[in-house]
C-alpha positions, 0 to 999 in steps of 0.5 A: 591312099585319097588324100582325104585318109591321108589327112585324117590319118594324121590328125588321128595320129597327132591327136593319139601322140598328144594323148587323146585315148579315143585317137590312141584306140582309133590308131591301135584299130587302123593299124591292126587292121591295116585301115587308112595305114599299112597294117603294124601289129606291133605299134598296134599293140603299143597305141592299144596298150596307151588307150588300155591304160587308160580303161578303153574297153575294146581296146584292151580286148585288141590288145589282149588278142594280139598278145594272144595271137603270137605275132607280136615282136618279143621286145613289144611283148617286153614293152607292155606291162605284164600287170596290165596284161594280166588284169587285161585277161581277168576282166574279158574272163570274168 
C-alpha cells in the first residue's frame, strides 16, 4: 500500500475512533470494500452501526445490507443493537 493510503487511512481511523461520524462512515465503507485496508466486514458493520447511530443515511443502508447478507459473525450481529437494526429496515422500506 503507497504510504500516501497508509497515511490517510490512519488519520481517517483516529478521526472515526475520536467520533467523528463522516470518518466512522468513510471506515465502515473502506473496510467492506477492502478500500485502503484489507476488507473486514465485521468492523464494517461495528464503524456503519456508530455512524448509523449517528443518522448517516449511506451508512445505515451498508449497514442494513451486511446484516442482510449473512456473512457477518454471530456475535457482531449480537453486538448491534436489534431496535436500531429494525428502524434501519423501516426507513430504506419506506
Amino acid at each position: 500500500m503507497p504510504q500516501d493510503d497508509e497515511q490517510a487511512c490512519y488519520w481517517i481511523r483516529v478521526s472515526a475512533e475520536n467520533g467523528y461520524r463522516g470518518a466512522q462512515a468513510l471506515l465502515g465503507e473502506m473496510l467492506e470494500l477492502g478500500q485502503v485496508t484489507p476488507r473486514n466486514l465485521d468492523e464494517a458493520a461495528e464503524w456503519l452501526g456508530m455512524a448509523a447511530d449517528w443518522g448517516d443515511e449511506d451508512a445505515q443502508i451498508r449497514l442494513d445490507r451486511l446484516l442482510r447478507s449473512g456473512a457477518l459473525d454471530p456475535r457482531t450481529r449480537d453486538r448491534i443493537d436489534l431496535l436500531d437494526r429494525d428502524s434501519v429496515s423501516r426507513r430504506i422500506l419506506h
